[in-house]
C-alpha positions as CSV (number, residue, x, y, z in Angstrom):
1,X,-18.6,-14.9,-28.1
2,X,-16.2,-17.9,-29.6
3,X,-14.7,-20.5,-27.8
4,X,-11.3,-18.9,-28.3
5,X,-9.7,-15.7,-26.3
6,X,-7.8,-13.5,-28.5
7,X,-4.8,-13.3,-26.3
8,X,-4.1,-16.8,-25.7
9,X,-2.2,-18.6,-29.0
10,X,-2.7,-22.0,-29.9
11,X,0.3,-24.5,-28.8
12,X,0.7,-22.5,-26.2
13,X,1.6,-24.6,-22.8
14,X,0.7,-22.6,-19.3
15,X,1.7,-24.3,-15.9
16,X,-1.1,-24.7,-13.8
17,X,-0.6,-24.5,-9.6
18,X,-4.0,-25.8,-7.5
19,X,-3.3,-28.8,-5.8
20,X,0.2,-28.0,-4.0
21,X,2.0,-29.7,-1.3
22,X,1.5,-28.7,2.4
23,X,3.9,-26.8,2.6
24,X,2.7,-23.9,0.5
25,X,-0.7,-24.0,2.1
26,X,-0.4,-24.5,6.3
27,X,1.0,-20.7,6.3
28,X,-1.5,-18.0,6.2
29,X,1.0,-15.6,4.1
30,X,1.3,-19.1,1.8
31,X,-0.6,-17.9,-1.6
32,X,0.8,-14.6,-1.3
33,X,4.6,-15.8,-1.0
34,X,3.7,-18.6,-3.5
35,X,2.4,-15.9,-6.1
36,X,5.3,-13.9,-5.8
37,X,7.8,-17.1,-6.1
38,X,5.8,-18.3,-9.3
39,X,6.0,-14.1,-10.8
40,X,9.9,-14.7,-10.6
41,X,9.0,-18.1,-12.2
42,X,7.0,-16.8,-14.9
43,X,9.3,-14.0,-15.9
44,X,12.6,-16.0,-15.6
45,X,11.4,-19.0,-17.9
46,X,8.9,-17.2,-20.1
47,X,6.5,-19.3,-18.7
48,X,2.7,-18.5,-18.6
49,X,0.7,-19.8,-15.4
50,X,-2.4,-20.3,-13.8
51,X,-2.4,-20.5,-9.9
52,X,-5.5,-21.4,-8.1
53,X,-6.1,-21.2,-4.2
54,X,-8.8,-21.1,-1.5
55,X,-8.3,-20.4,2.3
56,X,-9.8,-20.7,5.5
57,X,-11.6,-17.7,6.7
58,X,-9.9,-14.9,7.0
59,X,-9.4,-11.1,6.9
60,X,-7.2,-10.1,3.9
61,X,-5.9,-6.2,4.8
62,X,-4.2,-4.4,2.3
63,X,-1.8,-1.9,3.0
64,X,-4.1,1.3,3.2
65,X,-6.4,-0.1,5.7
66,X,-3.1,-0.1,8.1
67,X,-3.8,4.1,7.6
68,X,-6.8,3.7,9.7
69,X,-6.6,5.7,12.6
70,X,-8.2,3.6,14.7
71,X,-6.7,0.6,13.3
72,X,-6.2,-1.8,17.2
73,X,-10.1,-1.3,17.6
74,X,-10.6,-2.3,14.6
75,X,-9.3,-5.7,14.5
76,X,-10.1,-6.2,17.9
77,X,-14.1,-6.0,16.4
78,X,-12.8,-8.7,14.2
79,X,-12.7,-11.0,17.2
80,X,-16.5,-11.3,17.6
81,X,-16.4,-13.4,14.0
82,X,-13.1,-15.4,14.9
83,X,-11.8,-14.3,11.6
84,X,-7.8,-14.5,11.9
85,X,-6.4,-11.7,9.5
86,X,-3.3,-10.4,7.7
87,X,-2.3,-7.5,5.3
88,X,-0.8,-8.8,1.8
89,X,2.0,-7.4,-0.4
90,X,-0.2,-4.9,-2.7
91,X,-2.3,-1.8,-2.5
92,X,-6.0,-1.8,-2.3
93,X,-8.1,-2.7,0.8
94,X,-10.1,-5.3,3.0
95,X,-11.4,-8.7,1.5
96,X,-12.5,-11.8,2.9
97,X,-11.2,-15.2,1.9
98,X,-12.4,-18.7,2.5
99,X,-13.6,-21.7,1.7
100,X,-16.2,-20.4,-0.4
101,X,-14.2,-18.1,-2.8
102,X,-12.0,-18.7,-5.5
103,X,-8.6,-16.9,-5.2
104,X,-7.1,-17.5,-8.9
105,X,-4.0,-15.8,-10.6
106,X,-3.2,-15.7,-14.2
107,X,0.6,-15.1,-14.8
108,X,2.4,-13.7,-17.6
109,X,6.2,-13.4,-18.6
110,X,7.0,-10.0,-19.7
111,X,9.8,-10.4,-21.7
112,X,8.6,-9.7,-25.2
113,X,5.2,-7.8,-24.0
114,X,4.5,-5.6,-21.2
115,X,0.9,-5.8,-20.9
116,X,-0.9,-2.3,-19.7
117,X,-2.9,-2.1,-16.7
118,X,-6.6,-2.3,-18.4
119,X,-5.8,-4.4,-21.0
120,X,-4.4,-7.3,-17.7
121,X,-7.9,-6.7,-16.1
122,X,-9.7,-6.8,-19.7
123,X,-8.0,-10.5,-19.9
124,X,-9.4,-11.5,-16.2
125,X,-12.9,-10.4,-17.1
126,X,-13.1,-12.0,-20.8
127,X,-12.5,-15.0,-18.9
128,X,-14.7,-14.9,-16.4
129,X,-17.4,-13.5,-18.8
130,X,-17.0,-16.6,-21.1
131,X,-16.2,-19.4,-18.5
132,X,-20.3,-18.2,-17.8
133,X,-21.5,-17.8,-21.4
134,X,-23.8,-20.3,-21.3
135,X,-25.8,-17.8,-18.5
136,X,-27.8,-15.1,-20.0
137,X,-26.5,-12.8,-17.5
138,X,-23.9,-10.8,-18.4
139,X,-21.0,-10.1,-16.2
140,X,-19.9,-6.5,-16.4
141,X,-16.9,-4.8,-15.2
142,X,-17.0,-1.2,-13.0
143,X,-16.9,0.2,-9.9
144,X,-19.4,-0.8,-7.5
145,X,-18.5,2.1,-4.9
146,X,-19.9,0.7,-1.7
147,X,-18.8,-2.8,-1.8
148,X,-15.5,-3.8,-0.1
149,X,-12.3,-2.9,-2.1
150,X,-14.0,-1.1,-5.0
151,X,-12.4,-0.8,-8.1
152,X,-12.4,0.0,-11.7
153,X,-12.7,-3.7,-12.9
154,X,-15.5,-5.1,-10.2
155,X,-17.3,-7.6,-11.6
156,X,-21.2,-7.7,-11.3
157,X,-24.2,-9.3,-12.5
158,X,-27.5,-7.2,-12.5
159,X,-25.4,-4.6,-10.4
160,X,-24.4,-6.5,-7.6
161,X,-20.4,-7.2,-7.0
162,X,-19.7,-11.2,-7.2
163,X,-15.6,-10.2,-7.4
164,X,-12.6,-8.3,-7.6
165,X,-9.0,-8.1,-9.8
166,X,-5.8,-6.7,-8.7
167,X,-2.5,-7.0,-10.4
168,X,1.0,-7.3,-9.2
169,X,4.2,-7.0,-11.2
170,X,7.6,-8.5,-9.9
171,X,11.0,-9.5,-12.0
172,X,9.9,-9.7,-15.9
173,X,6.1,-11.2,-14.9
174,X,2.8,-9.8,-14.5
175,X,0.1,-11.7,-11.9
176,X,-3.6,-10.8,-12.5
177,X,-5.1,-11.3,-9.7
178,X,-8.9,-12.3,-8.8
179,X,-11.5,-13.4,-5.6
180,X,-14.7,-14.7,-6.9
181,X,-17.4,-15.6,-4.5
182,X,-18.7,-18.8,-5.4
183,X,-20.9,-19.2,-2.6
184,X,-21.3,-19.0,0.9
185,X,-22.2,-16.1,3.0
186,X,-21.9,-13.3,1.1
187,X,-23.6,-10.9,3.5
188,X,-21.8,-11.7,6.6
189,X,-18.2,-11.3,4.5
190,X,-19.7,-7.5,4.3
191,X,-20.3,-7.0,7.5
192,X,-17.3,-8.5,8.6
193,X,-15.5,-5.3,6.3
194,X,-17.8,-3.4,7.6
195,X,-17.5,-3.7,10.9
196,X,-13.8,-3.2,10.6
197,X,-14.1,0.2,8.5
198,X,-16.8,1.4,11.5
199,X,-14.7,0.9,14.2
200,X,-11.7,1.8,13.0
201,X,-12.8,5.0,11.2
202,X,-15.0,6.1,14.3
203,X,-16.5,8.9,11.9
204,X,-13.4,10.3,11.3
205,X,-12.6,11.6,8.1
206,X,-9.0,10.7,6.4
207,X,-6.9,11.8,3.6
208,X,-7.7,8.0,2.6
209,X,-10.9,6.9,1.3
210,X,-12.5,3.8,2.6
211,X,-15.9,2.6,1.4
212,X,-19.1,2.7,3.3
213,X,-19.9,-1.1,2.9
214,X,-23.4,-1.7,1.8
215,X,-24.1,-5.8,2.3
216,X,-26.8,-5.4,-0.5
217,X,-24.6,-4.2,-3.3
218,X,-22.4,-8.1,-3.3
219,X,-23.6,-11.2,-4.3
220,X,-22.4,-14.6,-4.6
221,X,-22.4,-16.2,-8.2
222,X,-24.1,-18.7,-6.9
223,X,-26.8,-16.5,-6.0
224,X,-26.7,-14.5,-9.1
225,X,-27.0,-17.4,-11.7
226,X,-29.7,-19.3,-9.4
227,X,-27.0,-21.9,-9.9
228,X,-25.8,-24.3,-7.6
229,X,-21.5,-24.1,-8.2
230,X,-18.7,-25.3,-6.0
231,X,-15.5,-23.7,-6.0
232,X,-14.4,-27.0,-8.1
233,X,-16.8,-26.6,-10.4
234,X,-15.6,-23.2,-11.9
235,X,-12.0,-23.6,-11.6
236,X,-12.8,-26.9,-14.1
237,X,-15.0,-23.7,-16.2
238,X,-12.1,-21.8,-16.4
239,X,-9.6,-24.7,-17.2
240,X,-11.5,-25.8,-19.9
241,X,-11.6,-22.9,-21.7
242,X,-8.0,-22.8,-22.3
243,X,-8.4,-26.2,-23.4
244,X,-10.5,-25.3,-26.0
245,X,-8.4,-22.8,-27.0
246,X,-5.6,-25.8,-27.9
247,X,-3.8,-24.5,-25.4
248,X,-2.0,-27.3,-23.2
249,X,-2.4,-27.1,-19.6
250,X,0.4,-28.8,-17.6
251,X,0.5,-29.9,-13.7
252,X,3.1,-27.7,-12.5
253,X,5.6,-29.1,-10.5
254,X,8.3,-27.0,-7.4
255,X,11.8,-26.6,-8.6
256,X,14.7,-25.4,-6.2
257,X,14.1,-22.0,-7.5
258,X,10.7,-21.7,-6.9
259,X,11.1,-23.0,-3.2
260,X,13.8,-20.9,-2.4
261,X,11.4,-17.5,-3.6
262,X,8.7,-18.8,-2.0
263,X,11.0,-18.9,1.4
264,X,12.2,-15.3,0.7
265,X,8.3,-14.1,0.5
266,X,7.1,-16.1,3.6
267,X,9.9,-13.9,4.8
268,X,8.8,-11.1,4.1
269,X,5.3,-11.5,4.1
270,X,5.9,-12.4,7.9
271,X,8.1,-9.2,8.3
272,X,5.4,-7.4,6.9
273,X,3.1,-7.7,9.1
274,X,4.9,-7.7,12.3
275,X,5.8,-3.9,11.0
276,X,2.6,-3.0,10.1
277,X,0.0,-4.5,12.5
278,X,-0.5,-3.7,16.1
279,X,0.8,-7.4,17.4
280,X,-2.7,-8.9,18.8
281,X,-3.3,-12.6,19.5
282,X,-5.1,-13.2,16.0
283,X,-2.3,-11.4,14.0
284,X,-0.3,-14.1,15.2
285,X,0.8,-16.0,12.0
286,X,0.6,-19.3,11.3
């Protein structure tokens, strides 16, 4: 592997997003209204960025999980871990987010390239696999069917999940999307989901699949490169690969038009969820 990734073009400038003001961060539906705002960003200016952002713990529910037919028992079991929760803008289902794993975004404009579906992920996990290439483990992406929110690109080491990569298209711009567990409690995050999926299936069989959460089959990168990291410590991997790459990475700042789209999704994101969750007292949001 080179220093350089294929798709990125020297002189190139991308707009990065971690440390933000307050007031993008004190909402729980924040990062998700924020990544929307900066996909209407991307696409209107032609601007590549790079968003990064961590939360406290919490319950990330994606709009199939609402289908479960038991779906008020089910976050009531969510009460026993004090995990507040909330269902995002996109498909997929049930993560956990906090302190401990990195939520980070690369954004694309569309205007001259429409990127397909595999070749967005195939960016995400080139980076990933060479932000760690001085590790002789190898990062591989496929399904790893009994973790939470399985998919096509789960990443792994030795065969155990350490994250997942969603995508999300809005207005001429293209978010890939990915949680990495740095480190923390990887196990209890399982049986958090898992707990959810047992009590709110019941046994019962749906026109939906939901996984069978195994604890065993995620990891933490931390665990899986016998390496101590903090959640600083890869975001400065990731970063510097660009770098590298002669490609200039600039603080972002938050013009008038990226306020008032972040407004519109907090807006929505908050609608959202009033529609689709039963309204107990840790749905509240906030």
């Amino acid at each position: 592997m080179t220093d350089s990734l294929d798709f990125l073009t020297a002189g190139n400038e991308f707009l990065v997003y971690d440390k933000v003001p307050s007031i993008y961060t004190t909402h729980r539906y924040a990062p998700f209204a924020l990544t929307d705002a900066l996909i209407k960003e991307a696409g209107e200016k032609n601007q590549p960025i790079l968003h990064f952002w961590t939360t406290e713990p919490y319950v990330i529910l994606g709009m199939m999980d609402t289908k479960l037919p038991f779906l008020t028992e089910a976050l009531e079991s969510l009460s026993s871990f004090s995990y507040p929760y909330l269902v995002r803008n996109s498909g997929g289902l049930a993560v956990i987010s906090d302190e401990g794993v990195l939520n980070f975004t690369l954004i694309f404009p569309e205007k001259d390239e429409r990127l397909s579906i595999n070749e967005g992920y195939d960016r995400m996990h080139q980076i990933i696999q060479k932000a760690f290439k001085d590790f002789p483990e190898q990062i591989d992406a496929y399904e790893i069917p009994d973790s939470y929110c399985p998919g096509d690109y789960d990443l792994s080491i030795n065969g155990r999940k350490i994250a997942g990569i969603a995508q999300r298209r809005l207005n001429g711009g293209i978010a890939i999307m990915i949680y990495l567990s740095v480190n923390g409690d990887q196990k209890k995050r399982a049986e958090i989901i898992k707990t959810l999926y047992d009590h709110g299936l019941k046994g019962t069989e749906t026109k939906w699949h939901f996984p069978t959460v195994k604890p065993e089959v995620m990891t933490t990168l931390e665990h899986a490169l016998a390496h101590s990291f903090t959640v600083s410590d890869v975001k400065k991997r990731i970063k510097s690969l660009f770098l590298k790459a002669s490609i200039e990475l600039k603080e972002a700042t938050f013009p008038p038009s990226v306020q008032s789209d972040y407004m519109e999704g907090l807006e929505k994101m908050t609608k959202r969820n009033k529609k689709m969750l039963p309204q107990l007292p840790l749905s509240a949001g906030g």
